[in-house]
C-alpha positions in Angstrom: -21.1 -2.1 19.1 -20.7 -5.0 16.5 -22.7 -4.8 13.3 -23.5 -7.7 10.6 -21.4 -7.1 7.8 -24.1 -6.7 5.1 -24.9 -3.4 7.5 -21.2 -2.1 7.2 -20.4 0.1 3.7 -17.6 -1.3 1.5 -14.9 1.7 3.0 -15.6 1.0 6.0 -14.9 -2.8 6.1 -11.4 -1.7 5.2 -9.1 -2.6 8.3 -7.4 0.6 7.9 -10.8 2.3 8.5 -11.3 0.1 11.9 -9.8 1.3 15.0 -8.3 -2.0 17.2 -10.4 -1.7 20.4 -7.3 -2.4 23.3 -5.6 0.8 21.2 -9.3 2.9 22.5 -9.1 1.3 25.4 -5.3 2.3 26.2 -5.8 5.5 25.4 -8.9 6.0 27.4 -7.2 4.2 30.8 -4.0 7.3 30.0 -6.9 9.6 30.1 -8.8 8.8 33.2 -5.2 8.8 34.9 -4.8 11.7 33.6 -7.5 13.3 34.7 -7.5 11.8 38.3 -4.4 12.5 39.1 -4.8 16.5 38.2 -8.1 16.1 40.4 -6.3 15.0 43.5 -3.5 17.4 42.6 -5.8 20.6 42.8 -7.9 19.6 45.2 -5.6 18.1 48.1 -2.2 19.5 47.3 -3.2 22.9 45.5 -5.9 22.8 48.2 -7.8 25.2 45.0 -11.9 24.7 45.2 -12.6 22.3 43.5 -16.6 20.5 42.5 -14.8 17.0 43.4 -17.8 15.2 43.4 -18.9 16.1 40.3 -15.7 15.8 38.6 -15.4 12.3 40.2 -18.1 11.3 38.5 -17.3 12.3 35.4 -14.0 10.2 35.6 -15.6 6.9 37.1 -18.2 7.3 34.4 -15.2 6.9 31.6 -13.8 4.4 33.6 -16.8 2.1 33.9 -17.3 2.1 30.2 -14.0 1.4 29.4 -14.1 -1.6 31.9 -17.2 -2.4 30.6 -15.2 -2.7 27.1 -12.7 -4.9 28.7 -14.9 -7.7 29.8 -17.0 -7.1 27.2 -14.9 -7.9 24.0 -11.3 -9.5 23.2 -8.5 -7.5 23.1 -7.9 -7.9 19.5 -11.4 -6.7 18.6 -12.0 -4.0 15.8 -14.5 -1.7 16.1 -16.4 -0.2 12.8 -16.4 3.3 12.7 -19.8 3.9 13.5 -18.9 2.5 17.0 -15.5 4.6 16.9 -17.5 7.8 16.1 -19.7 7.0 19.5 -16.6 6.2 22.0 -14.3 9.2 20.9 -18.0 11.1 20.7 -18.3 10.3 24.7 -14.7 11.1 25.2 -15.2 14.2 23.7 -18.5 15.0 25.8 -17.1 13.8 28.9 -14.2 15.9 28.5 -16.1 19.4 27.9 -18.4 18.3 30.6 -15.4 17.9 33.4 -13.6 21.8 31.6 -17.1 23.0 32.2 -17.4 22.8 35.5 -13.7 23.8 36.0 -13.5 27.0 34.2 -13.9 26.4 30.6 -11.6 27.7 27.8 -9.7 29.3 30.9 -8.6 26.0 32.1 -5.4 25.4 30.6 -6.0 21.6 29.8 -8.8 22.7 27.1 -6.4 22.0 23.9 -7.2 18.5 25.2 -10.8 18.5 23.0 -8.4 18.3 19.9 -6.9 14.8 21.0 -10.5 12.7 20.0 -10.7 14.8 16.8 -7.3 14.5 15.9 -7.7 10.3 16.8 -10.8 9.9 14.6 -9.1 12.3 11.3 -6.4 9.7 11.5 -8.5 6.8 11.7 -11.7 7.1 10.3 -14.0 7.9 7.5 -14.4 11.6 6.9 -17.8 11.3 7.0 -17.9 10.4 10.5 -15.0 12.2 11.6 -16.7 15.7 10.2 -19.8 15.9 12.8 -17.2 15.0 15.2 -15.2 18.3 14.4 -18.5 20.0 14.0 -19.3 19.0 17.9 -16.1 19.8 19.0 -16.5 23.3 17.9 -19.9 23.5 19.9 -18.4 22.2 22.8 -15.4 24.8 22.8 -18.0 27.5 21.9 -20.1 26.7 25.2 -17.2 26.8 27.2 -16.5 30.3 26.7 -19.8 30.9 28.1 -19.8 28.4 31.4 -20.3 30.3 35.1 -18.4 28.3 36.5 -14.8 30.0 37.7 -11.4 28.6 37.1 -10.4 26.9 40.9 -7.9 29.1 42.0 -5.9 30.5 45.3 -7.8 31.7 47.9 -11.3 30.8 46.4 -10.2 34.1 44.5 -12.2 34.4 40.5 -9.5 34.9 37.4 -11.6 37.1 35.7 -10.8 36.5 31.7 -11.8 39.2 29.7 -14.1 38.5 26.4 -10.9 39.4 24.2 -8.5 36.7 25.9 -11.7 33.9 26.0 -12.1 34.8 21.8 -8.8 34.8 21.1 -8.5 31.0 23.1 -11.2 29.6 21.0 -9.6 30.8 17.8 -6.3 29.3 19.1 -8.2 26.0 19.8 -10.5 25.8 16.8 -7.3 26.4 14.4 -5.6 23.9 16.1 -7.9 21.4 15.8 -9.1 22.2 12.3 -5.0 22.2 11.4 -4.0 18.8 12.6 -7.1 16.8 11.9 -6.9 17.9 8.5 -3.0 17.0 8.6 -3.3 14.0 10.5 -6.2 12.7 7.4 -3.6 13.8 5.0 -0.9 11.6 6.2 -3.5 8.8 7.0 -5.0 8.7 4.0 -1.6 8.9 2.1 0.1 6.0 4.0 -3.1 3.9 3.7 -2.2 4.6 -0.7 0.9 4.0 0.0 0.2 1.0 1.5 -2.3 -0.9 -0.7 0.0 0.0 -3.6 3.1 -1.6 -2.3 1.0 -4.7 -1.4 -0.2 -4.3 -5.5 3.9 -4.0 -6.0 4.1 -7.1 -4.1 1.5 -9.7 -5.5 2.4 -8.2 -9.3 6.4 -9.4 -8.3 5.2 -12.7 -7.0 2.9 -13.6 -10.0 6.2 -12.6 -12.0 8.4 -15.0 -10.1 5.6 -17.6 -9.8 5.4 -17.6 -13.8 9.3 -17.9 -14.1 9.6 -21.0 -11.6 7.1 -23.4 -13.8 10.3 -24.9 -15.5 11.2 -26.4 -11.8 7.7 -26.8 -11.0 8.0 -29.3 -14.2 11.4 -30.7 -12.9 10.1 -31.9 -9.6 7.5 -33.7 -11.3 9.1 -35.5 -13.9 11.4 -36.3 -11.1 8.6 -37.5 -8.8 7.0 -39.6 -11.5 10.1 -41.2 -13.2 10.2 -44.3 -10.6 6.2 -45.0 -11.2 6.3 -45.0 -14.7 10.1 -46.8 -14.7 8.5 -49.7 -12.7 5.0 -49.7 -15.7 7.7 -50.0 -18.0 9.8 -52.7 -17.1 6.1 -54.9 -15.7 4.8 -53.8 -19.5 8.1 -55.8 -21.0 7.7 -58.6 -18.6 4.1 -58.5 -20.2 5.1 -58.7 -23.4 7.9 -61.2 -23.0 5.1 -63.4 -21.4 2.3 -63.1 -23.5 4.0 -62.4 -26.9 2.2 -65.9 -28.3 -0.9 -65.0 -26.8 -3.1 -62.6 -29.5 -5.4 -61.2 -27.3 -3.0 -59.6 -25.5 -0.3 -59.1 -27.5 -1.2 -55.8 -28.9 -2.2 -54.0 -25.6 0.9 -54.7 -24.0 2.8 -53.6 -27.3 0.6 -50.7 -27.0 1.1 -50.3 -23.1 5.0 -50.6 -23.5 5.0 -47.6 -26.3 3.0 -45.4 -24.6 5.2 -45.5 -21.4 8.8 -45.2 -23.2 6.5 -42.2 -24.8 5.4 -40.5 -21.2 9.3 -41.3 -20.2 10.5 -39.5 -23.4 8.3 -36.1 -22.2 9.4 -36.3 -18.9 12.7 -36.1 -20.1 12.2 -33.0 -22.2 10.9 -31.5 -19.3 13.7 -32.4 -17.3 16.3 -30.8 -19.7 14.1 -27.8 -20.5 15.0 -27.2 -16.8 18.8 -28.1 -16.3 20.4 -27.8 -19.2 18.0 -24.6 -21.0 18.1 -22.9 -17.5 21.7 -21.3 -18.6 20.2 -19.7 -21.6 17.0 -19.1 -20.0 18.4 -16.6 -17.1 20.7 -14.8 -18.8 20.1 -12.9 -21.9 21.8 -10.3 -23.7 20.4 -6.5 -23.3 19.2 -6.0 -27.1 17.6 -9.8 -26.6 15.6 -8.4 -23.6 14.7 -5.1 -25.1 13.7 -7.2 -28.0 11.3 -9.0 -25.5 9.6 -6.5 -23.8 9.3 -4.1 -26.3 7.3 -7.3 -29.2 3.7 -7.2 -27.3 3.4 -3.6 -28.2 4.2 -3.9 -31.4 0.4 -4.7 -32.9 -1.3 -1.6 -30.9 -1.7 0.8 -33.5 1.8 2.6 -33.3 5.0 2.5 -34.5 7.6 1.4 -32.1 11.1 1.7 -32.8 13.9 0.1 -31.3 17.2 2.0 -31.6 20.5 0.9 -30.3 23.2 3.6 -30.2 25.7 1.2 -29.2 27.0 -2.4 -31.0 25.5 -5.2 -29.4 29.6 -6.4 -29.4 30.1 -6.0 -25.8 27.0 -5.3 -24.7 25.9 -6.2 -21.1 24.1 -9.6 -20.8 21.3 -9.2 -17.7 19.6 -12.2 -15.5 16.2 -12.1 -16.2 14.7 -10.1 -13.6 11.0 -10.1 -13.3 10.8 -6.9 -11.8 12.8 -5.0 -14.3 10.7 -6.5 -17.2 7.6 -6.0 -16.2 8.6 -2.1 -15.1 9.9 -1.2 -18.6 7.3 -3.1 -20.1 4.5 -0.8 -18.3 6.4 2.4 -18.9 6.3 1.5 -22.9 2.8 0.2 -22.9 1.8 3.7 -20.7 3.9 5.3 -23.7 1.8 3.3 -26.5 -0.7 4.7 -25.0 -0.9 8.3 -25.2 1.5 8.0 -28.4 -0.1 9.9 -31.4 1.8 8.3 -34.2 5.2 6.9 -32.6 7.4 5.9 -29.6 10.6 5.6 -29.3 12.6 3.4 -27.5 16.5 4.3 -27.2 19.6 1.9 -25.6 22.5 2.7 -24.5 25.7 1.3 -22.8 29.3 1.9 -21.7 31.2 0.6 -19.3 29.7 2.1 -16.4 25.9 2.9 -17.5 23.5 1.2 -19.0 20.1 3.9 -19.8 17.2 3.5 -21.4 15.4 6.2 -22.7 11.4 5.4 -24.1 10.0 8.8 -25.5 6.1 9.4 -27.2 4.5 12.2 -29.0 1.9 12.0 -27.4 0.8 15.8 -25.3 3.4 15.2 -22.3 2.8 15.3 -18.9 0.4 18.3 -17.2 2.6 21.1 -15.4 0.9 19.9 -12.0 1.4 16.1 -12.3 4.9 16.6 -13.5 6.5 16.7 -10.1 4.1 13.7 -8.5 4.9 11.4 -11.1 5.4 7.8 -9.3 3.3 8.3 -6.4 0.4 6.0 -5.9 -3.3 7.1 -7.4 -1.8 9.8 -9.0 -3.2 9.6 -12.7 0.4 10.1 -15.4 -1.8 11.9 -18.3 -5.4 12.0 -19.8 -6.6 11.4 -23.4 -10.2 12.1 -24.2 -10.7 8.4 -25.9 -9.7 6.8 -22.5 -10.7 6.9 -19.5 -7.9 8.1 -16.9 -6.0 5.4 -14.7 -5.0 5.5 -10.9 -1.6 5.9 -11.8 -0.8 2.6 -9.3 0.5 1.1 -12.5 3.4 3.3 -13.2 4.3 3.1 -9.3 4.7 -0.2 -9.6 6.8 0.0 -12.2 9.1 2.7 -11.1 8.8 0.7 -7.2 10.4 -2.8 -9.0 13.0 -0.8 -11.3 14.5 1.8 -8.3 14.9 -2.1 -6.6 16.7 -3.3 -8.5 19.5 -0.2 -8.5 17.8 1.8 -11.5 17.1 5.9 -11.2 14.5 6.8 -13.2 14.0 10.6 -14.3 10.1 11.7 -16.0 10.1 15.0 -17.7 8.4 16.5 -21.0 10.3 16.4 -24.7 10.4 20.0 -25.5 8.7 23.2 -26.5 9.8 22.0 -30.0 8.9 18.6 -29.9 5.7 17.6 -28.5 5.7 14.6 -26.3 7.0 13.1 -22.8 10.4 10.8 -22.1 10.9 8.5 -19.1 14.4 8.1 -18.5 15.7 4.4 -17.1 19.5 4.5 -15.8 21.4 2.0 -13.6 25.0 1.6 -13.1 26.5 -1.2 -15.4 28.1 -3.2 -12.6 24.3 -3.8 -11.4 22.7 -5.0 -14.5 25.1 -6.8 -16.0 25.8 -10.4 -14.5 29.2 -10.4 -16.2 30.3 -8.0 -13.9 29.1 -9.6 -10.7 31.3 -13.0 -10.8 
């Protein structure tokens, strides 16, 4: 049940790939309910023939090994998916076994083989979840063949015909086959979706973690200005005492500097943090644009800058980690694929601000056009690079929709070779005039 974790592959250490065991367990107690109670019905109330002995021990088996998991390990236990592929394998098995000797595809619980399948698509590896599929369709295939009778009134035999039997194995094989590979689908997109918000998240935090080092600086030259207050005014005692003495003399000189000196930087750092902070938070729109567009100046391609409105006027933004560092990865994404040029366009009113960055690069494929933003999808190729997970550009489009923008990806032109991301928020968002 519990393997060393040099045995487990790198996927499957995920926790995403690593079913909790009280969930199994859960599940499993709803089942063997399940199935007791329907025993009981049909055999004492329906009064229907029934091999109660047999399917009694079917049920206490599944209910001993799910004790046995109980006792056995703590509730918030995960189980690797080699060990998930054995329990929902025994669930499956025990649940043919108990349809076989109650009629087979003719019972009408037997869609109940797609509940382990369906369980393990959403949870697992699909290298382990495939055999599982692969028994499941054996199972359902000797069912149609099992000579034992559906219980019924009377001890009377429902006689299916071979049509009806064929026609509930393609009913149960499609729906299996249809919502494991739905359930692996969604699994496997929320698990992306996931792990790329958490990217989002740590790539925001560094951001903010960068932008508080001015108070980290504050707080110390705050915590230190009483030590080095009190090795100043023991270094003039020093010097007032030993001023005839020549041996001393010069080191306390020397002390005494060197402490009005660490009291001089501390109070740089201190005003770097009050009074720059004003002009540190707030800049104006062309002054930020400016900003995030000069590290992409030295990479090979023109950049230009244009601004179709005068900066008289013009919005003045906080400085937003999140919005910088989105616009910065959609120009640098445009750098990239650019052949010769990109193009970088502002403009404002009085109830919009937009940003428009455009390449000439070869645009975006028909197929990734509409997909643009979503985790791991890859925004273009160029045969000098290798292609990207595309997590970058969610990120950036995540931290600009957050902070109020709409953002719009679509190709130049027949005309005009190329692709333009288009950056819009509502003035009254982005400009902290606006919001006293």
């Amino acid at each position: 049940m519990v393997d060393s974790v040099e045995s487990i592959p790198e996927e499957d250490r995920h926790s995403s790939r690593r079913l909790r065991l009280e969930t199994l367990v859960r599940l499993r107690w709803l089942a063997v309910c399940g199935q007791t109670v329907t025993v009981l019905i049909v055999a004492f109330w329906l009064r229907f023939p029934l091999p109660l002995v047999a399917s009694g021990a079917l049920i206490a088996a599944l209910a001993v090994v799910n004790f046995y998991l109980m006792i056995r390990y703590p509730a918030t236990h995960r189980i690797d998916p080699v060990a998930a592929f054995a329990l929902l394998g025994f669930d499956l098995l025990q649940l043919c076994a108990l349809l076989f000797i109650t009629g087979g595809l003719a019972n009408p619980f037997a869609a109940l083989i797609c509940v382990p399948v369906i369980i393990s698509f959403a949870s697992q590896p699909i290298r382990y979840s495939t055999p599982l599929i692969v028994i499941a369709m054996i199972c359902i295939t000797i069912l149609a063949f099992t000579p034992f009778p559906l219980p019924w009134f009377g001890g009377a035999e429902i006689s299916v015909h071979s049509v009806m039997q064929f026609g509930v194995w393609c009913s149960i094989a499609s729906t299996m086959t249809f919502a494991a590979f739905y359930a692996y689908r969604v699994s496997k997109e929320a698990g992306q979706l996931a792990d790329a918000l958490a990217a989002t998240e740590l790539v925001l935090q560094r951001e903010k973690h960068l932008s508080q080092l001015d108070g980290l600086a504050a707080a110390a030259a705050h915590e230190l200005g009483t030590p080095l207050a009190t090795i100043s005014v023991v270094a003039k005692e020093m010097e007032r005492e030993l001023k005839t003495d020549d041996r001393f003399r010069e080191d306390v000189m020397l002390l005494r500097s060197q402490s009005e000196r660490c009291r001089d930087i501390l109070r740089r750092l201190t005003t770097l943090s009050v009074e720059g902070d004003a002009h540190l938070r707030r800049l104006p729109l062309s002054s930020m644009m400016e900003e995030i567009v000069a590290p992409h100046r030295e990479a090979g391609i023109q950049l230009n800058l244009i601004e179709k409105d005068p900066r008289k006027g013009e919005p003045v933004t906080e400085r937003n980690a999140g919005i910088m560092y989105g616009l910065g990865n959609v120009i640098e994404n445009a750098v990239d694929y650019a052949r010769k040029e990109v193009t970088v366009t502002v403009e404002h009113n009085q109830d919009r601000v937009l940003i428009v960055v455009e390449d000439d690069g070869e645009g975006y494929a028909p197929d990734i056009l509409t997909r643009i933003g979503e985790p791991y999808v890859t925004k273009r190729q160029k045969e000098d690079r290798a292609g990207g997970l595309g997590l970058g550009l969610f990120i950036a489009k995540t931290l600009l929709e957050r902070s109020g923008a709409v953002l719009s990806f679509e190709n130049r032109g027949p005309e005009t070779a190329g692709a333009r991301v288009r950056v819009e928020w509502p003035r009254m968002l982005i400009d902290a005039h606006s919001t006293k």
